[in-house]
C-alpha positions as semicolon CSV with decimal commas, in nm:
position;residue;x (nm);y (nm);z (nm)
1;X;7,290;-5,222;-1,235
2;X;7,040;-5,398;-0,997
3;X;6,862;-5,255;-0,726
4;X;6,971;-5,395;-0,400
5;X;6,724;-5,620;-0,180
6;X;6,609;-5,313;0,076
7;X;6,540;-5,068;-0,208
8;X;6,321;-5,368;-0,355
9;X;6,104;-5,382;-0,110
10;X;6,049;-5,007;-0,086
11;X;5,927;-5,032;-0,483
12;X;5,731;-5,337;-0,450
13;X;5,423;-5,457;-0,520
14;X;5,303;-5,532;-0,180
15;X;5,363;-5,126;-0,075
16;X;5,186;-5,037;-0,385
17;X;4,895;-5,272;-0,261
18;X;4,864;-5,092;0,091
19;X;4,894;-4,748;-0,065
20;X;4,607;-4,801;-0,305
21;X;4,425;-5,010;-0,057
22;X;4,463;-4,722;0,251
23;X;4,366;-4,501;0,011
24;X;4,079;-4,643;-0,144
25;X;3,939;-4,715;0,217
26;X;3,957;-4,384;0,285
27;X;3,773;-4,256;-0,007
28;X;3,479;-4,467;0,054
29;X;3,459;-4,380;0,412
30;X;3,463;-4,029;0,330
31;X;3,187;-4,087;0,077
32;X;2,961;-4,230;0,291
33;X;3,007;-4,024;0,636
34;X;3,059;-3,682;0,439
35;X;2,712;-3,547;0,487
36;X;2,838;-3,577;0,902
37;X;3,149;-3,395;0,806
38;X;2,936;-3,121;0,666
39;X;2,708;-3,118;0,954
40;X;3,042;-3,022;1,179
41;X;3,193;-2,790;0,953
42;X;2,810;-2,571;0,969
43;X;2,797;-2,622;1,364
44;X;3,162;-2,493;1,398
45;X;3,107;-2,175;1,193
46;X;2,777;-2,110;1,334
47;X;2,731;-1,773;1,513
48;X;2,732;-1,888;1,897
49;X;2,396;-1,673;1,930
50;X;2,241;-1,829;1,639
51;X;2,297;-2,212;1,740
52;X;2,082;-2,422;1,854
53;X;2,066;-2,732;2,043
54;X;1,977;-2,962;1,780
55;X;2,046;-3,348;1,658
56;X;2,282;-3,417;1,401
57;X;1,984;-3,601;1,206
58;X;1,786;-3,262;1,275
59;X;2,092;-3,032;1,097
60;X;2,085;-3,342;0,782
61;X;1,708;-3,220;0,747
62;X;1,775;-2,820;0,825
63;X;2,029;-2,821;0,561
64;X;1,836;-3,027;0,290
65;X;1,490;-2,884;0,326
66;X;1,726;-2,531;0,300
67;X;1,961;-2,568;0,046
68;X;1,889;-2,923;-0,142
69;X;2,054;-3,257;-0,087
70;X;2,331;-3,138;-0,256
71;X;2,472;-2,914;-0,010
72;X;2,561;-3,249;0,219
73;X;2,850;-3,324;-0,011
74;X;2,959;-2,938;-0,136
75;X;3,326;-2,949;-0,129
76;X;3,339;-3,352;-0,188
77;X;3,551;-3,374;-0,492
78;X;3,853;-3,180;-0,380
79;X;3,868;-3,354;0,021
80;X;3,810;-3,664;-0,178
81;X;4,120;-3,613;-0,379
82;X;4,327;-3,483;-0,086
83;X;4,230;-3,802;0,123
84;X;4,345;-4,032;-0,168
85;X;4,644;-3,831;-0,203
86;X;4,714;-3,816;0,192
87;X;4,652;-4,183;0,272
88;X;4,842;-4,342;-0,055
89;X;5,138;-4,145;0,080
90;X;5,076;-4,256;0,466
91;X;5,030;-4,606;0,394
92;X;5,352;-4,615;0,142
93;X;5,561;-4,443;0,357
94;X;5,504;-4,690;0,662
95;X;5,492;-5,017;0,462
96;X;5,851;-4,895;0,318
97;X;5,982;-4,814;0,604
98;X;5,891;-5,184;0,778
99;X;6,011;-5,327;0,462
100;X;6,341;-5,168;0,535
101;X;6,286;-5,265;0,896
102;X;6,283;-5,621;0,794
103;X;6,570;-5,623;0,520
104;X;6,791;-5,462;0,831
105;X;6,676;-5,776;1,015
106;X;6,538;-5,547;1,317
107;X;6,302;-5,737;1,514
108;X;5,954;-5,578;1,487
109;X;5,809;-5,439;1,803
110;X;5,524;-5,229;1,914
111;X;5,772;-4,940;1,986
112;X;5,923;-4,931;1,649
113;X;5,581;-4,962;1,473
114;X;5,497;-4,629;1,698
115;X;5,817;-4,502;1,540
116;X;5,718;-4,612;1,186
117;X;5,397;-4,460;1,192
118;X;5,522;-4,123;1,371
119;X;5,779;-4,071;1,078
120;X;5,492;-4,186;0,815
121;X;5,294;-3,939;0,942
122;X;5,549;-3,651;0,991
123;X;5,600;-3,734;0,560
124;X;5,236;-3,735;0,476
125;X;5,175;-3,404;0,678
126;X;5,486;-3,204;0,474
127;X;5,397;-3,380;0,105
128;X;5,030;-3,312;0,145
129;X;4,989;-3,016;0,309
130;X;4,944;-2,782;-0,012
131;X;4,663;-3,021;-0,075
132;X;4,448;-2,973;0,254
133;X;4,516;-2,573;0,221
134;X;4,365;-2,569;-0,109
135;X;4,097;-2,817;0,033
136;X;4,059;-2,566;0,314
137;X;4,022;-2,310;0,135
138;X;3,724;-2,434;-0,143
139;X;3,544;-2,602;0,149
140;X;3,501;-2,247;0,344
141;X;3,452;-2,065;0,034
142;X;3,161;-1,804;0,009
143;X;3,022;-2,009;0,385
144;X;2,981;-1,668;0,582
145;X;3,160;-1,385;0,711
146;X;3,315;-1,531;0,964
147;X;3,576;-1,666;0,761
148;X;3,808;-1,369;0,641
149;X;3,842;-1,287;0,226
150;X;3,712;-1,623;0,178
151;X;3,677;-1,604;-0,206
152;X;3,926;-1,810;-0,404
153;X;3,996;-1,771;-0,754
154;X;4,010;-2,124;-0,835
155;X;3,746;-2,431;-0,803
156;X;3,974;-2,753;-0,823
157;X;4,246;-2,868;-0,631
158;X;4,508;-2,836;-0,953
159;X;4,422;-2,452;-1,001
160;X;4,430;-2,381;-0,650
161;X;4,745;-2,526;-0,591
162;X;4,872;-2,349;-0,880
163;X;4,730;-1,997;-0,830
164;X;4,848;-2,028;-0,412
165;X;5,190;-2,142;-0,553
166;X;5,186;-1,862;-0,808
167;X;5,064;-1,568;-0,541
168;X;5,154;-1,682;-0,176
169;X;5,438;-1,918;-0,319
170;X;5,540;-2,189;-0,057
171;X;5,434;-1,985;0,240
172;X;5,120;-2,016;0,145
173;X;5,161;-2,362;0,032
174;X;5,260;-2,511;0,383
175;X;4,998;-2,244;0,551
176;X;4,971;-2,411;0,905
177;X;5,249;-2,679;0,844
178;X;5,444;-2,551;1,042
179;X;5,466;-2,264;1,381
C-alpha cells in the first residue's frame, strides 16, 4: 500500500534536512557561547552576600584562574545532547506540520506560522522534557548547597534517564512539564 501525498511530505527528505540542520546549528552555538552559559548558571546560584559586581569577562578569568579552563564547559556533553535532541524534534515537528499545511492547500500566513510553531513547540517541550531534567540535574550536581540533595547517581544523559525513570518514574520524568 502507498503512503498518501500528505504523509509524504511529513517523512521526507526536506524535514529530515531542517531537523538535522536546526539541530546542528544549535549544537555549534552552544559550543561556542557555553563558557557564557556557565558564567550565568555561577551568578544565579551565587550567595546574594557573596556577589559581586563584576564583568562577565572578569567571572571567564575568576573561574579559570580557580578551577581550570575546563570548568567553562562542565556539564557540556549532556546540554549538548539535549539541544540536538530538542531542536531535531522542533524543527521536524514544524516543517511537517507546513508540509501538511500545504498538501491541505491552506494558504500560508503569518498567523498560521505562529500556530505552527506554538504546536511545534508545545511537542518538543512534552518529548524532551526527561532530557532537560536529567540535564538539570548533572549541570547542578555537587555546585553548592543551595541546591537541595543535589547528588545524582548517574553521569550521562542515558543512565539518568534510566535511573529517574526507574525511581521517580514519569513524575519525575516530566518534573516541571507541567503545574
Amino acid at each position: 500500500m502507498a503512503q498518501s501525498k500528505p504523509l509524504n511530505q511529513v517523512f521526507s527528505y526536506l524535514s529530515w534536512v531542517h531537523a538535522v540542520s536546526g539541530a546542528t546549528g544549535s549544537v555549534i552555538a552552544m559550543s561556542a557561547f557555553y563558557p557564557l552559559d556557565t558564567v550565568r548558571s555561577r551568578l544565579q546560584l551565587e550567595e546574594p552576600e557573596r556577589r559581586k559586581a563584576l564583568s562577565t569577562w572578569e567571572v571567564l578569568k575568576q573561574l579559570i584562574a580557580e578551577e581550570g579552563f575546563n570548568t567553562l564547559y562542565r556539564g557540556i556533553v549532556p546540554v549538548l545532547q539535549s539541544l540536538c535532541i530538542s531542536n531535531f524534534v522542533y524543527f521536524y515537528t514544524f516543517h511537517s506540520m507546513k508540509a501538511l499545511r500545504a498538501a491541505a492547500d491552506v494558504t500560508p500566513s503569518a498567523l498560521s506560522d505562529l500556530l505552527l510553531g506554538s504546536l511545534a513547540g508545545v511537542v518538543n517541550v512534552f518529548s524532551t522534557t526527561p532530557f532537560w531534567v536529567v540535564n538539570t540535574r548533572l549541570k547542578m550536581k555537587g555546585l553548592g548547597h543551595r541546591v537541595k540533595d543535589n547528588s545524582t547517581h548517574y553521569d550521562n544523559l542515558l543512565d539518568g534517564l534510566m535511573y529517574i525513570g526507574r525511581t521517580e518514574g514519569a513524575k519525575g520524568l516530566w518534573a516541571g512539564a507541567l503545574p
